[in-house]
N, C-alpha and C positions, 0 to 999 in steps of 0.2 A: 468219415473224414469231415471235418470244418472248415468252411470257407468264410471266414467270418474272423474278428478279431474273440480278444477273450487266453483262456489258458492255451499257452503252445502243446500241441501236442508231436509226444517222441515218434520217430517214422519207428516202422515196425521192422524186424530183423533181418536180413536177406536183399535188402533192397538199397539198392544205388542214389545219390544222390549227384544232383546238378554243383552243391557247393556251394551255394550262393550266398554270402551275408548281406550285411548291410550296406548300402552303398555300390553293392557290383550290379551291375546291367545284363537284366534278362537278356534283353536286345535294344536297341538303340529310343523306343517311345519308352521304358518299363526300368525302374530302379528299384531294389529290394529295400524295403523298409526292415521288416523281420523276415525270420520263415515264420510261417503259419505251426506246421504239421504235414501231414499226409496218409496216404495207405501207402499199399503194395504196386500199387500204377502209377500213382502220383504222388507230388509234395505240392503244397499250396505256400507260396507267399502274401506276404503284405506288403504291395510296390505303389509307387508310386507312378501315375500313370503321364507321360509327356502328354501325349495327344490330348486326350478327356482334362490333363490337368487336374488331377484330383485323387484321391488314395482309391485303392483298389485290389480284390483278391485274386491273385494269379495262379489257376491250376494247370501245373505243367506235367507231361506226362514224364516218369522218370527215362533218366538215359537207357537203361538197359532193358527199354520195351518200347522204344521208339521204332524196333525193327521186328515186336512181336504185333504180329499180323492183329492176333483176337484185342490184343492191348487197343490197337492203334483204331479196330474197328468199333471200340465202347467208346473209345471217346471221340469220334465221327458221330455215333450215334450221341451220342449225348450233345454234340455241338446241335447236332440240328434238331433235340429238340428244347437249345434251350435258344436257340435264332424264334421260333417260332410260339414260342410261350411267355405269356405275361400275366401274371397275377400281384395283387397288392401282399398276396401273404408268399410268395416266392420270390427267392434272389433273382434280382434282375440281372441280364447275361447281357453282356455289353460288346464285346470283340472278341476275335481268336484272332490265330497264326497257325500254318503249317509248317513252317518253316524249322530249317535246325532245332529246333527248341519247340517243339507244338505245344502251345499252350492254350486258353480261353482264360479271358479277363470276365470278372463278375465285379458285383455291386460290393463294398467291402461293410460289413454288418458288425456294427461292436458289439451287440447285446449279446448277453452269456445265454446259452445252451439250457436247456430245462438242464442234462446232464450236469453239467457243474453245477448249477442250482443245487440236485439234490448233493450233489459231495459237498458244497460250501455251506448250504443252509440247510435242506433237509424236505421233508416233503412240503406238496403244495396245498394252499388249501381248496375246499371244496368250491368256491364260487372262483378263484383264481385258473383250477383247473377245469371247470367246466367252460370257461369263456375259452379258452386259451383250446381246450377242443374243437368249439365253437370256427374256431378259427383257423384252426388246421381242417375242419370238414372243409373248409371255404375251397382252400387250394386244392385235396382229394376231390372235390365236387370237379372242379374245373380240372385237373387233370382225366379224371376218367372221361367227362363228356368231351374233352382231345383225345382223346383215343388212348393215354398212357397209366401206365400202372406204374408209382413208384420202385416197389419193392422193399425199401427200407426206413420206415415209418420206425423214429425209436428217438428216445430223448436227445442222444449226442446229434440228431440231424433236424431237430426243434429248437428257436431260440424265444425266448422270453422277456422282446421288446415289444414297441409300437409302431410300428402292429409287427406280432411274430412270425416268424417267415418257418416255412419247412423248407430243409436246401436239401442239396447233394440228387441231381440226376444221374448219377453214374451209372445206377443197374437199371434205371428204369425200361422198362421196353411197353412199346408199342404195342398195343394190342384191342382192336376190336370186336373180337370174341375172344371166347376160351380158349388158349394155346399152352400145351406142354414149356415149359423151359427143358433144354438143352443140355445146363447144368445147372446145379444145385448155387443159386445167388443169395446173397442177403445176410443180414446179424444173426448169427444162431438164437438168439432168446428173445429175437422178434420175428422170427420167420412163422407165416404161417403152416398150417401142414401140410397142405399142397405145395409149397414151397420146398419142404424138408422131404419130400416123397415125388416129387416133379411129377405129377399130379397137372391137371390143368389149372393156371393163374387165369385169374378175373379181379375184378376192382374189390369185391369183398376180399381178396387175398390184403389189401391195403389196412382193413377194418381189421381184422385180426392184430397188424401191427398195432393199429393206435391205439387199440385194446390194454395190448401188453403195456404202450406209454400211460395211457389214464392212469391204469393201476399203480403202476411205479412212482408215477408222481404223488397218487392221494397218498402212500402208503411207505416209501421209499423202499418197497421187496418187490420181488417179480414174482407173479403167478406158478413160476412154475419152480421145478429145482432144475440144478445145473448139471448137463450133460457131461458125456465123454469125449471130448474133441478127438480122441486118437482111437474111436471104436469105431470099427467098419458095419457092425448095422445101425443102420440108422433109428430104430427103435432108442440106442445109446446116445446115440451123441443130439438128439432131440428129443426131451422130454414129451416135448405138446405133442408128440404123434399119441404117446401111450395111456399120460398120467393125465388126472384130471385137474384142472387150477384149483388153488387156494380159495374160499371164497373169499371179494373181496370185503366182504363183514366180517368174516372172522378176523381181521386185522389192521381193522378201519373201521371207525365210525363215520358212514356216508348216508347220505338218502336211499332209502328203500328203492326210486326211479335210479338214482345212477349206480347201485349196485346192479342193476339186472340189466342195466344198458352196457354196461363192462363187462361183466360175466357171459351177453351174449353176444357181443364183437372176439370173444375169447373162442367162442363153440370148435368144434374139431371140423363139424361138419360145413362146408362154408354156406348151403342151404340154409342153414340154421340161423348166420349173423343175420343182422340189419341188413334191409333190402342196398341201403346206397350211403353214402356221408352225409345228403340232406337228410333222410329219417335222422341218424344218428344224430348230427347239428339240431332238430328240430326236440329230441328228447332232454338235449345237452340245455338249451334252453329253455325248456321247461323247469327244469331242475334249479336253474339260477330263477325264474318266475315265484314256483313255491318258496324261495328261499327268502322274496321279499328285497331283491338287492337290484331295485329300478336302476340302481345308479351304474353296473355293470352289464347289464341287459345289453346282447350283439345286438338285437335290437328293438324301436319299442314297441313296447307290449299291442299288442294287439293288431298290426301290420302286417301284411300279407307278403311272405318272401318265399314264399316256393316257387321253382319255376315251371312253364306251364306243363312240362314231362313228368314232373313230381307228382 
């Protein structure tokens, strides 16, 4: 889901709406500019906000799971952790309500989505895509060392402004070790495989995602082929447990470092990725260094930015 401005997106089938257009009132600070979009829990508007005075994205939980328990507890959890997180490359979360209408007001982001990028333009190039890595390790860095694992790391939840933000806390969870999930969360053709096999999540479960976005961006395909959504083993409805990725030189001309920085955030085994999103970030600009492009460099050359855990 997108909390952001850019293309509306249609809510998906099965699910209730609040009804709101333009001009009607969330509640009394909150007037709807558009709807946004949404999932299955939520729809997101574009309102304009009384208090703050200033536009802003409103995610309301839909009406007919304002009385579903699990509903009501993801997006509790998700309130608190976006009360307590701040980064330059993540929406900034500004207010909620419980009330009639539970909602959380966020930062309102016009920049388009890597995701429409590729449906409007196509893929991205190799120094565009590597910064813009660069930049989502930023946020994954500071999420894991908060103790949080996204969970869905995937173009539609990347935008490709200044500076680009990774949104959508919805599924993320808590976790400072290894922990099973529950139930099976996340995009199918970015879930990792521990993910797709509730298996134990850790912060490389995150690397696996943004694996799958590098490739999609340099290349506009995804690594893998598309499953069975209506097959009950899971071998079917998730390729990455069984089949092996594409490589991504056979369908891309990239640097020899960012094919094998891709292909190893892709690994089955999560042992196998990159140790954390600094390594990752640290190859990613390497890759913009050999390329000779000072002028997009996160940063400059020769500056010591590890932190002292790295």
């Amino acid at each position: 889901m997108k909390v952001l401005g850019g293309k509306p997106r249609s809510p998906k089938t099965g699910t209730e709406s609040w009804g709101l257009g333009r001009g009607d009132e969330i509640d009394a600070s909150l007037v709807v500019i558009d709807p946004i979009g949404g999932g299955t829990r939520y729809e997101v508007f574009h309102a304009w906000d009384r208090t703050l005075f200033c536009e802003v994205a409103v995610k309301m939980v839909r009406p007919h799971r304002v009385a579903d328990e699990r509903a009501m507890q993801g997006f509790e959890r998700e309130l608190g952790l976006g009360r307590r997180l701040a980064h330059p490359n993540l929406v900034r979360f500004l207010r909620w309500s419980l009330a009639e209408r539970p909602y959380m007001v966020l930062e309102y982001v016009t920049a388009q989505t890597l995701a429409d990028h590729l449906s409007d333009v196509g893929a991205v190039s190799v120094p565009e895509t590597a910064l813009l890595g660069v930049r989502m390790c930023s946020a994954l860095h500071y999420l894991h060392s908060s103790g949080v694992i996204h969970l869905d790391v995937k173009p539609a939840n990347l935008t490709m402004g200044d500076p680009p933000r990774l949104l959508d806390l919805g599924i993320a969870r808590t976790a400072v070790r290894p922990q099973r999930l529950r139930h099976r969360v996340g995009t199918t053709a970015y879930m990792a495989p521990e993910q797709c096999s509730r298996e134990p999540i850790s912060p490389v479960t995150d690397l696996f995602g943004l694996g799958v976005t590098l490739y999609e961006a340099l290349s506009g395909m995804r690594p893998f082929g598309e499953g069975d959504a209506d097959a009950e083993a899971p071998e079917a409805r998730y390729p990455q447990l069984v089949d092996e990725p594409v490589p991504l030189r056979d369908v891309k001309e990239v640097p020899d470092r960012l094919h094998r920085l891709v292909m190893a955030c892709l690994e089955r085994d999560p042992s196998r990725r990159p140790a954390d999103a600094v390594t990752v970030a640290l190859e990613l600009e390497r890759v913009l260094e050999e390329l000779h492009v000072d002028e997009i460099l996160a940063w400059p050359r020769g500056l010591r930015v590890t932190p002292p855990s790295a």
